[in-house]
C-alpha positions as CSV (number, residue, x, y, z in Angstrom):
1,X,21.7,31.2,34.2
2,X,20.3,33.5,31.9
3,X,21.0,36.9,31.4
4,X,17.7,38.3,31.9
5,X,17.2,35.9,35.1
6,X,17.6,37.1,38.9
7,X,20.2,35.1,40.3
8,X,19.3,32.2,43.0
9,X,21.0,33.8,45.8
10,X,19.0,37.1,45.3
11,X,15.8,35.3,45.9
12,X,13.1,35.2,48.3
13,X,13.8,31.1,49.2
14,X,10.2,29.3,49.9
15,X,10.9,26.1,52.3
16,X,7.8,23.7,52.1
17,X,8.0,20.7,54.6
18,X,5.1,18.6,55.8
19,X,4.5,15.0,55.9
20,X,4.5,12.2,52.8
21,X,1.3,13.1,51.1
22,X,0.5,16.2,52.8
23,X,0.1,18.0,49.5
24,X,2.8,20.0,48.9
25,X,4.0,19.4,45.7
26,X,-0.3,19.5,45.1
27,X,0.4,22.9,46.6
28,X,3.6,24.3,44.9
29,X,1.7,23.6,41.7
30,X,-1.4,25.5,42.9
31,X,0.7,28.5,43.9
32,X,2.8,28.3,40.6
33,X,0.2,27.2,38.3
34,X,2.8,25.4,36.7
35,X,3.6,21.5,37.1
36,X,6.7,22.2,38.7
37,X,6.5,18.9,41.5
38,X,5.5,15.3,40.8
39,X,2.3,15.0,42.3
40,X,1.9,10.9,43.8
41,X,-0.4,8.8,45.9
42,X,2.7,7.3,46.4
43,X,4.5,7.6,49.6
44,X,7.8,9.7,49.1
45,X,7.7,10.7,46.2
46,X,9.8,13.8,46.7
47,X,13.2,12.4,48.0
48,X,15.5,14.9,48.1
49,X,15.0,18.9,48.2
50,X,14.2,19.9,45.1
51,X,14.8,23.8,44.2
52,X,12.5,25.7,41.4
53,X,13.6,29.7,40.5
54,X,10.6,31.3,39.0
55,X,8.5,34.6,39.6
56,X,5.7,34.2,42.5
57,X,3.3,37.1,42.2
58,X,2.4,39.2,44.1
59,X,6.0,38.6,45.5
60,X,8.6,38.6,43.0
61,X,11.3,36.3,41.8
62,X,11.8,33.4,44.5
63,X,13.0,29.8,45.0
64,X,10.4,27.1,45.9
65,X,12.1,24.7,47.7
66,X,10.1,20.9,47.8
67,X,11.5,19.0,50.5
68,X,11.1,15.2,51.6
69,X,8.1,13.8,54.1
70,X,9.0,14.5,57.6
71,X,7.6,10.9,58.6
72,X,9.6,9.2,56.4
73,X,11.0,5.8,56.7
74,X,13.9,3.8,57.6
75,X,17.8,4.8,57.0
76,X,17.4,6.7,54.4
77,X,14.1,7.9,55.2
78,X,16.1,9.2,58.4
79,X,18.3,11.2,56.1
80,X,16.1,12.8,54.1
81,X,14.0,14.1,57.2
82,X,17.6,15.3,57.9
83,X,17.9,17.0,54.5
84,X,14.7,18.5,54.5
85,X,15.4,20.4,58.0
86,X,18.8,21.7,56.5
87,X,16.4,23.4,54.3
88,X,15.3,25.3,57.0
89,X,18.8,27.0,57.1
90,X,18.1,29.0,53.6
91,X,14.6,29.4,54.0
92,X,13.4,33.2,53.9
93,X,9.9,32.4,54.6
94,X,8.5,28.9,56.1
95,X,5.2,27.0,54.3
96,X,4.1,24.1,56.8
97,X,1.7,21.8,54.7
98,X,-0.6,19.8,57.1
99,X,-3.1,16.8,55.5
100,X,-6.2,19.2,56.9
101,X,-8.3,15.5,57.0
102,X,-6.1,14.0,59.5
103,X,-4.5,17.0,61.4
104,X,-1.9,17.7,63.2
105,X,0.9,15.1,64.2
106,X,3.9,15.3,66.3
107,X,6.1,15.5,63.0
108,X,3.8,19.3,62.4
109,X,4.1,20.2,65.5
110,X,8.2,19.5,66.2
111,X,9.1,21.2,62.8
112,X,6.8,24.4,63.0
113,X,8.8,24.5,67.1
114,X,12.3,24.5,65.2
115,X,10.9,27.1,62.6
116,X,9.4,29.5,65.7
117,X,13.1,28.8,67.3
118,X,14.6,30.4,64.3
119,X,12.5,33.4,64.0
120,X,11.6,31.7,60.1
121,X,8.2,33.9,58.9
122,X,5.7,31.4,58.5
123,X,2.3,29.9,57.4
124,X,0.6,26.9,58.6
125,X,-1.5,25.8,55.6
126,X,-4.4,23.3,55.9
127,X,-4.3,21.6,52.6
128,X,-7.5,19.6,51.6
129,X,-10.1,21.8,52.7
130,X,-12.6,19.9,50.2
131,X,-12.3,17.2,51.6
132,X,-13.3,18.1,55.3
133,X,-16.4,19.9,57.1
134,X,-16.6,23.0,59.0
135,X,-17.3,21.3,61.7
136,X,-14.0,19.2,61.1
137,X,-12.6,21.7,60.2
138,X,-13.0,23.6,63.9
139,X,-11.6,19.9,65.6
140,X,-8.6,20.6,63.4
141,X,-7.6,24.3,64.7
142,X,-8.9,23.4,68.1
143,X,-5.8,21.3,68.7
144,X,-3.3,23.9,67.5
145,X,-1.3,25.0,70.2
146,X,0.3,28.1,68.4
147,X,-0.4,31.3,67.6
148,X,-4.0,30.3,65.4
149,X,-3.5,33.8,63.2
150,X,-0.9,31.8,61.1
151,X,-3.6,29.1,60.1
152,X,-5.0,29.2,56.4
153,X,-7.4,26.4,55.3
154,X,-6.4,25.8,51.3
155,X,-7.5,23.2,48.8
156,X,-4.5,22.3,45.8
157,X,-7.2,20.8,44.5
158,X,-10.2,23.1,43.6
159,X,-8.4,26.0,44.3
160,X,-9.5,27.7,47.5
161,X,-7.7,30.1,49.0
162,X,-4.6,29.9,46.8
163,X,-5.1,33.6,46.2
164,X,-4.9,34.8,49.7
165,X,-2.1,32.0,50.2
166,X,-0.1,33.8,47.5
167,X,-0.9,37.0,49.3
168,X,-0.2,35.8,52.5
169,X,3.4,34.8,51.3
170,X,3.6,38.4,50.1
171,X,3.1,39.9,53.3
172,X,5.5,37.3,55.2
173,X,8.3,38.1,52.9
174,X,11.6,40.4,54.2
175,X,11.9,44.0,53.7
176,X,14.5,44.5,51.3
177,X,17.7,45.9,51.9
178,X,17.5,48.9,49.5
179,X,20.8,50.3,51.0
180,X,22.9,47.3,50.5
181,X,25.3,46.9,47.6
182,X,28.0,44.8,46.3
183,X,30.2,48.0,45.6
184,X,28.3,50.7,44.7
185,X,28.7,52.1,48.1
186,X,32.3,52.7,48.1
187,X,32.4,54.7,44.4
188,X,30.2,57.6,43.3
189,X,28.9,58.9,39.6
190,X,31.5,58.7,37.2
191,X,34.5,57.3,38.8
192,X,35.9,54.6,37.2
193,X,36.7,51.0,38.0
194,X,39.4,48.4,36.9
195,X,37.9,45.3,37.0
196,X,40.8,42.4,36.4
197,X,39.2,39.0,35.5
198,X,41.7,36.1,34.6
199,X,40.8,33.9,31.4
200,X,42.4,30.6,31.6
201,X,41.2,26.9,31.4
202,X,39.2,27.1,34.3
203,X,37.4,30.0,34.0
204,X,33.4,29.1,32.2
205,X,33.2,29.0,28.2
206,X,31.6,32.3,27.2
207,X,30.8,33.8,30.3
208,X,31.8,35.2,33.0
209,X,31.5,34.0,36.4
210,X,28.3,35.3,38.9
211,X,29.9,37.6,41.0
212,X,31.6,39.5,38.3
213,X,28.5,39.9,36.6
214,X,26.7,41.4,39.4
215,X,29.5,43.4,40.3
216,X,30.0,45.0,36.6
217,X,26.0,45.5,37.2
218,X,25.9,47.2,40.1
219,X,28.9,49.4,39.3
220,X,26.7,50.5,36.0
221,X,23.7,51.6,38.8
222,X,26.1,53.6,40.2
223,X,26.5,55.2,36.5
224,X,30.0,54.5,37.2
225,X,32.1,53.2,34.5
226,X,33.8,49.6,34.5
227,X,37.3,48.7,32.7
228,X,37.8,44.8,32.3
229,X,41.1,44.0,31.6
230,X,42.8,40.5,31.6
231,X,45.7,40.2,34.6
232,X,48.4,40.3,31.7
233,X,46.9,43.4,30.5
234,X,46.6,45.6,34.2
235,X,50.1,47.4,33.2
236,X,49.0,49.0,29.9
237,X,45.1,49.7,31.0
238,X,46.7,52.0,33.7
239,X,49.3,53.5,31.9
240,X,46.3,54.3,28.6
241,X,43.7,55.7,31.0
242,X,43.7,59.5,31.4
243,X,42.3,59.5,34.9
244,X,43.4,57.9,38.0
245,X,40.8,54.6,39.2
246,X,38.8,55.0,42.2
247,X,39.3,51.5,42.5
248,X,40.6,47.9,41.2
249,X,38.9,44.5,41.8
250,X,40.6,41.2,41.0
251,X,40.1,38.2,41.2
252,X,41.4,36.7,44.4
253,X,43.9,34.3,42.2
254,X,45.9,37.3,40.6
255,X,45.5,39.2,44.5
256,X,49.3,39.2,44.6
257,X,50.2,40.0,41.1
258,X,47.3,42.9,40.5
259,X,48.6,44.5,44.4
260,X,52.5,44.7,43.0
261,X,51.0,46.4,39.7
262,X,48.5,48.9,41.1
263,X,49.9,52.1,41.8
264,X,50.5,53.6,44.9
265,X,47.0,55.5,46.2
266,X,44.7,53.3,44.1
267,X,42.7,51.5,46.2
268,X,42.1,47.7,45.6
269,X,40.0,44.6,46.5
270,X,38.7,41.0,45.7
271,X,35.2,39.9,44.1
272,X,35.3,37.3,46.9
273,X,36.2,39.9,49.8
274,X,33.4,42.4,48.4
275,X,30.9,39.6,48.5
276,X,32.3,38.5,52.1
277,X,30.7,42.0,53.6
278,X,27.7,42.0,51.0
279,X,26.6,38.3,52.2
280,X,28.3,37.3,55.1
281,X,30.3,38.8,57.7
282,X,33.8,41.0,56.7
283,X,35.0,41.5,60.2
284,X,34.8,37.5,61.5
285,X,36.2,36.2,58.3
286,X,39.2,38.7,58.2
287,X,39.9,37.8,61.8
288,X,39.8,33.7,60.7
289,X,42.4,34.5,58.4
290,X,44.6,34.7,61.4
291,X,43.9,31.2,62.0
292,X,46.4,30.5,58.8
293,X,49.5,31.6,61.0
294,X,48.8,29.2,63.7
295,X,48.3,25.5,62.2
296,X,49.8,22.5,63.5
297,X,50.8,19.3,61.4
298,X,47.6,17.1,61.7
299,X,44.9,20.0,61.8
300,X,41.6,19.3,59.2
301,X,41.1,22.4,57.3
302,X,37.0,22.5,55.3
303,X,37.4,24.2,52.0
304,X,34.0,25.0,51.3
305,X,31.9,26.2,48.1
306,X,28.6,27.0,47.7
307,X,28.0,25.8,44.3
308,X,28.9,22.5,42.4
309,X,30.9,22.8,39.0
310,X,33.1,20.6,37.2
311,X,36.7,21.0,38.5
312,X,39.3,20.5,36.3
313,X,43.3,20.9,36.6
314,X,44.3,24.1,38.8
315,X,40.6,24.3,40.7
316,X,40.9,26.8,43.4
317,X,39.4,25.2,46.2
318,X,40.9,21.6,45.7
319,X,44.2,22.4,44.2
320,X,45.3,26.0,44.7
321,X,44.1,27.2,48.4
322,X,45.7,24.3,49.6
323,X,48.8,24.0,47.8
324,X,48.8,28.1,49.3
325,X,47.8,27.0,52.7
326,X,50.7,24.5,53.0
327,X,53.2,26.7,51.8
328,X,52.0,29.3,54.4
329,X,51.9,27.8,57.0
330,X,54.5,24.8,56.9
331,X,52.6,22.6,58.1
332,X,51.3,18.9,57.2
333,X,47.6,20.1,57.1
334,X,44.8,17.8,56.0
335,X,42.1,18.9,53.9
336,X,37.8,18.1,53.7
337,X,36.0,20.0,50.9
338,X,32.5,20.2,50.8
339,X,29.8,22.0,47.8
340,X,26.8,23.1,47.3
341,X,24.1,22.9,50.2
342,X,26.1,20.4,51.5
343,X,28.2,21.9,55.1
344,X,28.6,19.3,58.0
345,X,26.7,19.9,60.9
346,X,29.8,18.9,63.0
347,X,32.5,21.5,62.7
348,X,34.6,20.7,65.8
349,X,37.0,18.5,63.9
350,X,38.1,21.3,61.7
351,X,40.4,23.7,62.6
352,X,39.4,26.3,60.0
353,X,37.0,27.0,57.3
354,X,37.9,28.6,54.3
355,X,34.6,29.3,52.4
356,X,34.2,31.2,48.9
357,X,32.2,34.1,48.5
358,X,29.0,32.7,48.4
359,X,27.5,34.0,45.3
360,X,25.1,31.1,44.8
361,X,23.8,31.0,48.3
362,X,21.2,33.4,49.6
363,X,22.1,35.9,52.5
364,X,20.5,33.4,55.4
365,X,22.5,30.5,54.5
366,X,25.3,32.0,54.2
367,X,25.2,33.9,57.8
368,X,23.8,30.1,58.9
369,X,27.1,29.0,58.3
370,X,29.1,32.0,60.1
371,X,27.7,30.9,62.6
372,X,27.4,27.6,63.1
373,X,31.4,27.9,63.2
374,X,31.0,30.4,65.2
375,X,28.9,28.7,67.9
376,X,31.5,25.8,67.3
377,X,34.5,27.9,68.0
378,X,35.9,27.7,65.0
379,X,37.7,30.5,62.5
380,X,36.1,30.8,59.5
381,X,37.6,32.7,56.7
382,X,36.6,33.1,53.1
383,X,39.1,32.4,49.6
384,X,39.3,36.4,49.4
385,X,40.6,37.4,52.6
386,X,42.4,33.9,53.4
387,X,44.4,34.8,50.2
388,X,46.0,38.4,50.4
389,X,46.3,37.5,54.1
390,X,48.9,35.1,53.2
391,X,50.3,37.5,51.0
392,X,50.9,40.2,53.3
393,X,48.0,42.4,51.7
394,X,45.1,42.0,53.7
395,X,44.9,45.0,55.4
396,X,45.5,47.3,52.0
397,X,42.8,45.2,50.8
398,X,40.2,46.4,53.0
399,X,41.1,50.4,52.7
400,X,38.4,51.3,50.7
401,X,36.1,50.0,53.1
402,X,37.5,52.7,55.7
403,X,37.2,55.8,53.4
């Protein structure tokens, strides 16, 4: 990601879904003005969900999301259909591309139902307008048994329309949360924050990691000022600074180690229990990390992440939260791991979920999740809280949040 670049899961995400050869890769390309899509006469071209970050205007930055033909064929046809409504789950707004020379089929009409069902904004747009009369035209949006205000005639093609299309989009999108922040609403002008940010062989070559970026950012809006200090290094950055911190943030696999080394009345947190209230839900996760006190030998745990990345010796999620886990709670557990868009639609054979923060997920997806365990009865926790729970710190952890 570059520097300059808004990241993924702090854009407006753009879901297009229609049938094979509907136009909407014809589409994204007229919106863009960019080749950003194969365009084919051949059926199925797009086969998996294909994401694009770029800037839409009048909008903004956003994520186009091309997804698979929802009449496509045979096994894995069946899947991608499959893939392409999981879309649907980090979609901020809805585009429904229909073949305007052909109309509406069942396949329109049962995705555009499941989009109403989950309160999606949306746009049905009639691609191919070039191709078909007014007269046609009227047949077309005669037969459409939904609210007709959504309709838009367009044409990828020769352009019509695109412009009030973009538009359109514009006025569908969500208000912003102005008011919501990682951390800057927990310090004021001019305190000062510890942030402690481990370098070892896992951490990325040159970089540091998403959500310590856009926590060291948002602490700078606050015109705050930001300390980052290796784990080995916390003793001699307190004991140099001439004012006390108005908070620490670690990262959750030094929670233990930064808690015994933070003096007393200094408030401190995660990165992955900060972005647990900034994207998800605080309260339900906290209350799944009871769920670690009560496993039996045989239970499934899902360690979940929402982004791929090589693992190597000492990952996290597939080597240390479980080697934690087991130690905790005594217990012959079994473990599943999942990443990226990819979450099981069938939870009930977990017992937990242990997620990570979620950086690279947008705020929908990430509250899809909550609660899909939470329609399946299931705790769901994140690395964060899951971790100084079984440390005994939990609740000193979450202070700050009550001042």
């Amino acid at each position: 990601m570059s520097l300059n670049s808004t990241p993924s899961g702090e854009r407006i995400h753009i879901g297009i879904f229609g049938r094979r050869n509907a136009g909407k890769s014809s589409v994204i390309n007229a919106l863009t003005g960019q080749n950003l899509a194969i365009v084919s006469d051949v059926l199925g071209t797009t086969t998996d969900p294909v994401q694009k970050a770029m800037e839409l205007l009048p909008l903004g930055p956003v994520v186009m999301i091309d997804t698979p033909g929802l009449d496509d064929e045979g096994e894995l046809g069946e899947l991608r259909i499959r893939k392409a409504y999981q879309m649907l789950n980090k979609s901020d707004i809805a585009l429904l591309i229909v073949d305007g020379s052909t109309g509406f089929t069942d396949e329109d009409l049962r995705i555009l139902r499941r989009i109403i069902d989950k309160e999606i904004p949306y746009a049905v747009v009639l691609n191919k307008a070039d191709l078909v009369s007014e007269e046609e035209r009227a047949a077309v949006t005669g037969k459409y048994p939904f609210d007709g205000s959504q309709l838009m005639w367009v044409s990828a093609a020769d352009g019509t329309n695109i412009r009030e299309l973009k538009e359109r989009i514009a006025e569908l999108a969500p208000d912003e949360d102005n008011d919501k922040r990682i951390v800057g609403d927990l310090i004021g002008p001019d305190d000062l924050v510890v942030l402690v940010i481990p370098i070892d062989k896992a951490a990325p070559k040159g970089r540091l990691i998403l959500p310590q970026q856009q926590t060291i950012r948002d602490i700078l809006e606050s015109d705050a000022a930001a300390v980052v200090v290796k784990e080995n290094g916390l003793k001699e950055v307190f004991k140099s600074l001439d004012r006390k911190p108005s908070l620490v943030i670690t990262d959750s696999q030094v929670f233990k180690r930064v808690a015994e080394e933070t003096p007393a009345g200094i408030p401190f947190t995660s990165f992955s229990v900060l972005f647990s209230r900034y994207k998800g839900d605080l309260d339900m996760q906290v209350e799944g990390a009871h769920a670690l006190d009560h496993l039996e030998d045989g239970d499934t745990i899902l360690i979940s992440e929402g982004c791929t990345h090589h693992r190597q010796c000492g990952d996290i999620g597939t080597e240390k939260l479980p080697a934690w886990i087991r130690k905790h709670s005594g217990k012959d557990v079994k473990f599943e791991f999942t990443s990226g868009t990819e979450f099981p639609m069938d939870l009930e054979q977990y017992r937990l979920i242990v997620h990570c923060g979620g950086c690279m997920l947008n705020e929908k997806e990430m509250k899809y999740r909550l609660k899909c365990a939470a329609d399946a009865g299931i705790p769901m926790t994140n690395y964060g809280t899951a971790i100084a729970h079984m440390n005994g710190i939990l609740d000193k952890s979450l202070e700050v949040f009550s001042r």
